[in-house]
TIDOPA-551538 format. One record per residue (C-alpha): x, y, z. Coordinates in pm, whole numbers, plus 50000, padded with zeros to 5 digits. Layout:
<rs>
+-------+-------+-------+
|     x |     y |     z |
+-------+-------+-------+
|     X |     Y |     Z |
...
+-------+-------+-------+
</rs>
This chain:
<rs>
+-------+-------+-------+
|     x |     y |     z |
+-------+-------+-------+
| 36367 | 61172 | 81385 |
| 36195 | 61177 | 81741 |
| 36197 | 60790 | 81887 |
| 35824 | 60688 | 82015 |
| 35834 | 60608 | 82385 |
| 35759 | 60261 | 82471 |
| 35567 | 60121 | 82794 |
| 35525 | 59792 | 82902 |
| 35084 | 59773 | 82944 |
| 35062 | 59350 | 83004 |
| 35226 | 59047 | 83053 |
| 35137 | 58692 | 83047 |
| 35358 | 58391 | 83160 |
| 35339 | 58012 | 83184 |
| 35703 | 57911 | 83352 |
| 35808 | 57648 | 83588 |
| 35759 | 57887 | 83928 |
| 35357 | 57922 | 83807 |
| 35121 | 57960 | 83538 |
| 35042 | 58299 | 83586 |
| 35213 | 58624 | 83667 |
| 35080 | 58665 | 84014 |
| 35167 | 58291 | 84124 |
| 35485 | 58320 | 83936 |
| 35564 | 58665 | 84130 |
| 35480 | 58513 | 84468 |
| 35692 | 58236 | 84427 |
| 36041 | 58414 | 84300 |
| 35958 | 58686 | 84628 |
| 35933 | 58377 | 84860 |
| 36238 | 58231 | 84682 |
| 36116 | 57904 | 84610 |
| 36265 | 57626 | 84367 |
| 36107 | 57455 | 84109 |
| 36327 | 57201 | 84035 |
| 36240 | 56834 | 84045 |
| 36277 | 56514 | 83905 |
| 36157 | 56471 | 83557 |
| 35785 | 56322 | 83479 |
| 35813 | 56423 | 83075 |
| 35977 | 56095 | 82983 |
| 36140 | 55834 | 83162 |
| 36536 | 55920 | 83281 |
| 36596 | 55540 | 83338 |
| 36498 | 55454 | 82982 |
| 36756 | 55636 | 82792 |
| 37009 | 55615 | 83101 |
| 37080 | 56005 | 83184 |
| 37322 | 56126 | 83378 |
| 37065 | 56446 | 83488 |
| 36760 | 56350 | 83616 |
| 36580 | 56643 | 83672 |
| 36460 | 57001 | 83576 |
| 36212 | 57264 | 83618 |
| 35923 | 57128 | 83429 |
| 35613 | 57356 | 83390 |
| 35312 | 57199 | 83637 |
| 34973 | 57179 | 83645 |
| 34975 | 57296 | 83296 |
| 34595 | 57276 | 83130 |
| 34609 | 57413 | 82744 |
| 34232 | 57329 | 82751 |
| 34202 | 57662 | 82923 |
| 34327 | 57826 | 82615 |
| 34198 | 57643 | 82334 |
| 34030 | 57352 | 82212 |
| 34223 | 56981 | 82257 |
| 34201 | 56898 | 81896 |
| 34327 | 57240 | 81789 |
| 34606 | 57168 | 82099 |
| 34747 | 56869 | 81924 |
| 34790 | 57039 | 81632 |
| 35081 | 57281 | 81841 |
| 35436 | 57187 | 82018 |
| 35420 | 57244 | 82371 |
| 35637 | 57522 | 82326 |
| 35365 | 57663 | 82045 |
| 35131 | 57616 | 82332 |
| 35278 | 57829 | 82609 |
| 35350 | 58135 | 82376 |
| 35024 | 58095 | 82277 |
| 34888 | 58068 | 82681 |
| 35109 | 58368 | 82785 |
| 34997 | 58574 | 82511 |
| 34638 | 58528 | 82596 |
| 34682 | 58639 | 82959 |
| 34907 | 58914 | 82845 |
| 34623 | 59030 | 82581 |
| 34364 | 59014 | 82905 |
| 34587 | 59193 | 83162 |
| 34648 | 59506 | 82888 |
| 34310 | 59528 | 82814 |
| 34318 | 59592 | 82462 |
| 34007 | 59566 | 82248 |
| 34160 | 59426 | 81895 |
| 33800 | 59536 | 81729 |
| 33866 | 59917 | 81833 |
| 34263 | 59886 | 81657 |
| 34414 | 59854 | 81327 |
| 34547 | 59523 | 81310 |
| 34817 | 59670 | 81123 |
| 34945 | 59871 | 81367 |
| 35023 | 59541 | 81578 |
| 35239 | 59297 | 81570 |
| 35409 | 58995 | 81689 |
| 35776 | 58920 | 81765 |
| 35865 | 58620 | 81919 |
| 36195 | 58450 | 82057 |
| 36310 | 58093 | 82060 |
| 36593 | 57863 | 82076 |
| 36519 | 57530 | 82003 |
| 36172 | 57545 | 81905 |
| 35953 | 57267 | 81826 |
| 36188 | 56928 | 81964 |
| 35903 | 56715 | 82124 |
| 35755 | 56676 | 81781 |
| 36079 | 56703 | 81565 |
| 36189 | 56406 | 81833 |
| 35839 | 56211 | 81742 |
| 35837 | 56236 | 81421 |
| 36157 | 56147 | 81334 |
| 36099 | 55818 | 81556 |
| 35776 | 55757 | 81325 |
| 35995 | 55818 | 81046 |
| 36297 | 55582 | 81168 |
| 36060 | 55306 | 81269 |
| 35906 | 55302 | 80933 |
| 36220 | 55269 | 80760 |
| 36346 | 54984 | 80946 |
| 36001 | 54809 | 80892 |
| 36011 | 54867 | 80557 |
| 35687 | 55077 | 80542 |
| 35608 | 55356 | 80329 |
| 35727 | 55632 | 80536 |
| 35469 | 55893 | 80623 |
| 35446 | 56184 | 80860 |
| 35224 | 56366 | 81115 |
| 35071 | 56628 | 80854 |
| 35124 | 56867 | 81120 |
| 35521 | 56775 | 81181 |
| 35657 | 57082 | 80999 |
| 35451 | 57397 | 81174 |
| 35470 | 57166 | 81508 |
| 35855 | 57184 | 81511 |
| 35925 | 57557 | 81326 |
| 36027 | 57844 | 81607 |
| 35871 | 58090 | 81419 |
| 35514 | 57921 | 81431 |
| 35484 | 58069 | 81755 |
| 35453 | 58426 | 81661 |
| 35222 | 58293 | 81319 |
| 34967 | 58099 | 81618 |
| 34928 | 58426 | 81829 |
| 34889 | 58638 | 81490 |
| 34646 | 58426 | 81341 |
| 34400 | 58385 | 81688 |
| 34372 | 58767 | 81743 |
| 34362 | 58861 | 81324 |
| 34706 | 59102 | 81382 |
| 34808 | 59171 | 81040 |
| 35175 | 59429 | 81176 |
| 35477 | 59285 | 81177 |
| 35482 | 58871 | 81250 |
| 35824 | 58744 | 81289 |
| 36063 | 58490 | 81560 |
| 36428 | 58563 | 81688 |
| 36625 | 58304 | 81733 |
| 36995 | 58383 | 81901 |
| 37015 | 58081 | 82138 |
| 36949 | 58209 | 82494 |
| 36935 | 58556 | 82393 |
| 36660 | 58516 | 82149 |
| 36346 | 58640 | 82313 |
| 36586 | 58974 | 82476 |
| 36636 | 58990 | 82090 |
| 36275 | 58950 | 81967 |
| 36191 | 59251 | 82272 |
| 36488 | 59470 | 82142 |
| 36320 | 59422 | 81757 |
| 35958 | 59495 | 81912 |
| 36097 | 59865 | 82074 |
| 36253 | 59939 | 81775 |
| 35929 | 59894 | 81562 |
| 35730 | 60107 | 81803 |
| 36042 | 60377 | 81876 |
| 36035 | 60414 | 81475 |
| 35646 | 60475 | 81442 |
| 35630 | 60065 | 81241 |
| 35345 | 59958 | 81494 |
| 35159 | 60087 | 81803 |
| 35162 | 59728 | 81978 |
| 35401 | 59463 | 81988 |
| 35302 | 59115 | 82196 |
| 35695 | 59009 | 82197 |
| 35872 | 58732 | 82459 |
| 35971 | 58367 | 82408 |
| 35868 | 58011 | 82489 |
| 36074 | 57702 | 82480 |
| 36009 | 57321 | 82565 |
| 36302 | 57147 | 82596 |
| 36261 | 56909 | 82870 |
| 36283 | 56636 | 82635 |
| 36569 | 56304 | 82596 |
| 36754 | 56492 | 82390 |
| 36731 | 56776 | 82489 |
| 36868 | 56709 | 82887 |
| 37120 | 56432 | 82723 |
| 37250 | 56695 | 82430 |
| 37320 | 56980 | 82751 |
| 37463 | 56685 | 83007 |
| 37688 | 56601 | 82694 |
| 37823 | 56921 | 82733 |
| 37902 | 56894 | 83062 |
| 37655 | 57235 | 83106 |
| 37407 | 57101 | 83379 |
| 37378 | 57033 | 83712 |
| 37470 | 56685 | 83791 |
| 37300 | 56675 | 84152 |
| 37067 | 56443 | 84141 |
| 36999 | 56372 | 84495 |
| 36867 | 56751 | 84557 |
| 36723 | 56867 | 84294 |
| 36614 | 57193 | 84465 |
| 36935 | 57317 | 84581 |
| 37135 | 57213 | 84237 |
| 37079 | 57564 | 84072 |
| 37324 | 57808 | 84293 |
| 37461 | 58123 | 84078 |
| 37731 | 58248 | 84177 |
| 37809 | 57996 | 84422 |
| 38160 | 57848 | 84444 |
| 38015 | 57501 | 84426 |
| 37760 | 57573 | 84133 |
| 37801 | 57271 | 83875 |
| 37576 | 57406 | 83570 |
| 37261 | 57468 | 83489 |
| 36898 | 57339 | 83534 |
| 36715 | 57318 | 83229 |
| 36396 | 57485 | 83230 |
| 36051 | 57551 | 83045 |
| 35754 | 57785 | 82973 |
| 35654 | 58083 | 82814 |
| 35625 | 58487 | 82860 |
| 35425 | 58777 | 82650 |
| 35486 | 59131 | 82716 |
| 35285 | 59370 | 82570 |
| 35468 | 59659 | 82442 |
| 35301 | 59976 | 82354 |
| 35344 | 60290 | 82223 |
| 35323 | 60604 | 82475 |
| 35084 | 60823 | 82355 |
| 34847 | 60490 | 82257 |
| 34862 | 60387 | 82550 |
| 34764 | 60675 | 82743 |
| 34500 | 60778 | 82507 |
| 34304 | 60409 | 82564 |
| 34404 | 60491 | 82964 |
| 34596 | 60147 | 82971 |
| 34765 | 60039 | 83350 |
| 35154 | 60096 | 83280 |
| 35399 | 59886 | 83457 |
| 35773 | 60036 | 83338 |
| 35866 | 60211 | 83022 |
| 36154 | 60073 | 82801 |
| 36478 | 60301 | 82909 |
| 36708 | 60135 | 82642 |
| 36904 | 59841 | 82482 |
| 37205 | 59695 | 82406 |
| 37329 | 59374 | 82177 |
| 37699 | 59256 | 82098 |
| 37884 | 58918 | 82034 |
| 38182 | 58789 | 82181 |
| 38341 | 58637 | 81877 |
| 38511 | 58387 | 82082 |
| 38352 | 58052 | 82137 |
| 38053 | 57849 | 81997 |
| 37945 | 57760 | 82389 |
| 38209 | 57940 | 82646 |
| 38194 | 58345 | 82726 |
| 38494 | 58536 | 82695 |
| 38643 | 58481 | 82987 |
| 38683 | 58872 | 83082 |
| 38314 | 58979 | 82995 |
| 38416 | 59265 | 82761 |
| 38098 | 59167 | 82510 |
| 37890 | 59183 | 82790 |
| 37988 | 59463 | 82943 |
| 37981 | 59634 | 82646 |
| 37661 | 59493 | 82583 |
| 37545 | 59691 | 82927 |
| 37748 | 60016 | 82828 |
| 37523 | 60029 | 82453 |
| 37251 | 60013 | 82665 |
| 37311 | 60251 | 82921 |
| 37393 | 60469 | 82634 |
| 37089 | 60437 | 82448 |
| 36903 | 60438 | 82736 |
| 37078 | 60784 | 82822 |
| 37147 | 60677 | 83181 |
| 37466 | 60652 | 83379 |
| 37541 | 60352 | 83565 |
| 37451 | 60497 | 83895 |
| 37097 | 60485 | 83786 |
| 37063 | 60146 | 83784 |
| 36918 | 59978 | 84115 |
| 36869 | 59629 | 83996 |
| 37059 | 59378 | 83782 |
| 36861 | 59065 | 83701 |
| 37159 | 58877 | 83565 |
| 37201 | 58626 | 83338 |
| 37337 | 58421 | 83638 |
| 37310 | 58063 | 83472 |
| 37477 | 57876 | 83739 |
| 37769 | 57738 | 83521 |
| 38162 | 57766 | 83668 |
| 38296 | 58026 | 83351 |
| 37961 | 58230 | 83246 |
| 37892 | 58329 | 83614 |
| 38268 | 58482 | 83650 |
| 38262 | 58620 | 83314 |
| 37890 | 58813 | 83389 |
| 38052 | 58921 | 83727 |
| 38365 | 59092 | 83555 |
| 38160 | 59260 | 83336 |
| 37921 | 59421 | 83589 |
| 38208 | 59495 | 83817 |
| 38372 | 59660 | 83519 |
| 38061 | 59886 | 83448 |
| 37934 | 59958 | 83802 |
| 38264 | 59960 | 84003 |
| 38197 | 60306 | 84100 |
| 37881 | 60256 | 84268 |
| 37857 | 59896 | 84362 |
| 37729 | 59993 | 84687 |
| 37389 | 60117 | 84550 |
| 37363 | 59783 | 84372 |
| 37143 | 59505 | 84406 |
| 37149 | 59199 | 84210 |
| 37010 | 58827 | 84174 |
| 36965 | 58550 | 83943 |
| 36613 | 58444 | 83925 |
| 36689 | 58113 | 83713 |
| 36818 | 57957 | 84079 |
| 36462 | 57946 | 84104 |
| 36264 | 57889 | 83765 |
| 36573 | 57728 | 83580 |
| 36719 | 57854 | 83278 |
| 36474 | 57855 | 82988 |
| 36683 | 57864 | 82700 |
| 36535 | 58116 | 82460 |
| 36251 | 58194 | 82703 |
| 36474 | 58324 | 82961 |
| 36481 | 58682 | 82833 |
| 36148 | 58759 | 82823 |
| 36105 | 58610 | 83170 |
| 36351 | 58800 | 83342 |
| 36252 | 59062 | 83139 |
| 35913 | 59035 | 83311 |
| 36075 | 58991 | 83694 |
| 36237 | 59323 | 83575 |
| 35942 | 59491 | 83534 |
| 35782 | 59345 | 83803 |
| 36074 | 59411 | 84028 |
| 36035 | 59790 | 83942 |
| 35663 | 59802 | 83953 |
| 35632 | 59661 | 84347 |
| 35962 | 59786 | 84426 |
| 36116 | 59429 | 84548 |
| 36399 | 59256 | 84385 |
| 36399 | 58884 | 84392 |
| 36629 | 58680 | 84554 |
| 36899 | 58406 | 84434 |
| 36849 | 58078 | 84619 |
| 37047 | 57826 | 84746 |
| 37362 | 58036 | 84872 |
| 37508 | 57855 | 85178 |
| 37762 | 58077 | 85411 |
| 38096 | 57996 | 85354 |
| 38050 | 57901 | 84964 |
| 38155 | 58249 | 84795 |
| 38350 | 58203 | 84469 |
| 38658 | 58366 | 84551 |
| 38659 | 58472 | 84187 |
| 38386 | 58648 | 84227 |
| 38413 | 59025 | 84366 |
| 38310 | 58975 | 84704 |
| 38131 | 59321 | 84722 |
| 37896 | 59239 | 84468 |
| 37490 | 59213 | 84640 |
| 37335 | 58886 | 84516 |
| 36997 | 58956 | 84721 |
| 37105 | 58582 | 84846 |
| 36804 | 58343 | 84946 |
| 36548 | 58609 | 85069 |
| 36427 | 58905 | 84860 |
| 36507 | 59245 | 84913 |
| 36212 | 59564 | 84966 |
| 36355 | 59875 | 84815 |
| 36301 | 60122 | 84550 |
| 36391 | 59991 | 84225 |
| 36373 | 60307 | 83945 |
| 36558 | 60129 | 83693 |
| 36620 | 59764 | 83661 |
| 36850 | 59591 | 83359 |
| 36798 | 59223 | 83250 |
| 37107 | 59056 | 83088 |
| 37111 | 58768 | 82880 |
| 37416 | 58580 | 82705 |
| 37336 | 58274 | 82433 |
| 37578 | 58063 | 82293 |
| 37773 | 58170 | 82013 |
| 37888 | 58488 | 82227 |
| 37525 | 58678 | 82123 |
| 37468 | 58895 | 82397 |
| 37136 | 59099 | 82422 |
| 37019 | 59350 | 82743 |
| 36734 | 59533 | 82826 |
| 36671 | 59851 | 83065 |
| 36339 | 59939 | 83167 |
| 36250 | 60235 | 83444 |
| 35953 | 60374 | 83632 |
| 35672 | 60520 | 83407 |
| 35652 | 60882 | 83459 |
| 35422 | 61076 | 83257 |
+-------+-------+-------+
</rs>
């Protein structure tokens, strides 16, 4: 059968660099960081060894939805449900003149709902040792349940399609985009509102990742810890947030005149099958992962212009992503450009696909590719291939015609995205 063509007609984001796309946009081209010490609990209290993150700021759900319906959502439930909103606004769609069968929602997360999972089971605890009858938030189940986030944005617009979450670690929302093209591609739904949302910036969530030794440990500047493919990078910095696309079917699109920012090129998804938390240390899986998508895509590697890479800022991933590129683009590295934009907004953990998914998009649609901060002369990995173009610390004006957004989660589940310049 004949595959649908699929655009990308909105997008909506709530994510540590800004609460909207436009502030978000001007702050990756101006390369700024958005890390900081911690204000969502105390780091003294439970002794961490990480004391910051990129936390989400200025963040006001009451211009979204009521307070009392608020506290009945995670934070993480509360970003998808922000980013979808502004994504719904900036497509323009008019739900009343569509089936609400013909759209759906497909969400991404990794760790879903751990604020309240951590608060409840504290009620829970303290009852016990008190003796109490032990009772629980009635909202504590669909608070903490990843796929609750897809159900909220369903249920406020009445979108009866598909209604579903991904969950593949840090791949998850690249995942939950890869399942939204395929419904559309096969004729399943004519709009799909897919990305990702996470909240982790909780105790356990920084004190589970410094256990693992996977963050950056420098406390005393925060805003310089994140470094990708730096020789002195030390891990990563935990971010938070939210990001919608809307993904729409060609001809739908064009018949309701919608604005179209990129059209979906192709995708690719493999696993490593090598360890629960470290890449293999060649990056066949994910350059494989780029070659299934080059090949659905129908595009040679010369075609690409932009790489937004998975670029997480710890020692082994970084050198595994760089083998793999180098092993797919070797013959036209020159013609490359490349950056990590998660030296800037942190790494959002299941969110971090849809966001660089969006930077992507964006990255095509102003023809500007963002830069990766916090590159000091002299520190080049010499691991790294040294002719590999990191856009470092300032972005980069040129044309970008087809851009490619990697993730990598652990477990080895690699997912990656190509999107190119609409052309009618």
């Amino acid at each position: 059968m004949e595959l649908k063509r699929v655009v990308i007609t909105g997008l909506g984001t709530v994510n540590p660099l800004g609460n909207s796309v436009s502030s978000f946009w001007d702050n990756a081209v101006a390369g700024t960081s958005s890390a900081a010490p911690i204000t969502r609990f105390d780091t003294n209290a439970v002794k961490t060894k990480v004391t910051f993150a990129c936390e989400v700021k200025d963040f006001d759900i009451a211009q979204y939805m009521d307070r009392k319906e608020a506290r009945k959502i995670d934070r993480f439930g509360q970003f998808a449900m922000a980013s979808a909103m502004q994504a719904v606004q900036d497509s323009g769609l008019d739900f009343a003149k569509e089936d609400p069968y013909d759209i759906g929602v497909v969400m991404g997360f990794g760790m879903g709902g751990i604020e309240s999972f951590e608060e409840g089971i504290d009620t829970i605890h303290d009852q016990k040792l008190q003796g109490l009858e032990i009772k629980a938030n009635p909202f504590f189940v669909p608070k903490i349940i990843g796929s609750i986030a897809s159900g909220l944005i369903s249920i406020h617009y009445g979108l009866k399609g598909p209604s579903y979450a991904t969950s593949s670690a840090c791949a998850s929302s690249t995942h939950a985009l890869i399942d939204a093209i395929n419904l559309i591609r096969l004729g399943r739904a004519k709009v799909i509102m897919s990305g990702g949302a996470e909240a982790a910036i909780t105790d356990s969530g920084i004190c589970g990742f410094s256990a693992m030794r996977a963050l950056s440990q420098r406390n005393d500047s925060p805003s310089t810890a994140c470094r990708p493919m730096s020789a002195s990078r030390d891990g990563f910095v935990l971010g938070e947030g939210g990001t919608t696309l809307v993904l729409e079917e060609y001809e739908h699109a064009i018949a309701r005149g919608a604005r179209i920012y990129a059209e979906v090129a192709g995708w690719g998804s493999t696993a490593d099958a090598y360890h629960i938390t470290a890449p293999e240390p060649e990056g066949r899986g994910a350059a494989r992962v780029m070659l299934e998508a080059l090949k659905d895509a129908g595009m040679q590697p010369d075609e690409i212009d932009y790489i937004n890479m998975h670029g997480t800022s710890t020692p082994l991933g970084d050198i595994a992503e760089s083998k793999a590129i180098v092993s797919v683009f070797e013959s036209c590295l020159d013609k490359l450009s490349l950056s990590s934009t998660k030296s800037m907004t942190g790494h959002l953990l299941g969110g971090a696909g849809a966001l660089e998914a969006m930077a992507s998009v964006l990255a095509i649609y102003n023809d500007v590719v963002p830069p990766t901060i916090n590159h000091e002369q002299g520190d080049e990995d010499p691991e790294i291939d040294s002719r590999l173009d990191f856009t470092w610390n300032k972005a980069k004006k040129r044309t970008v015609n087809a851009a490619l957004s990697n993730t990598f989660g652990f477990g080895g589940q690699n997912s990656c995205v190509i999107f190119k310049k609409f052309k009618s």
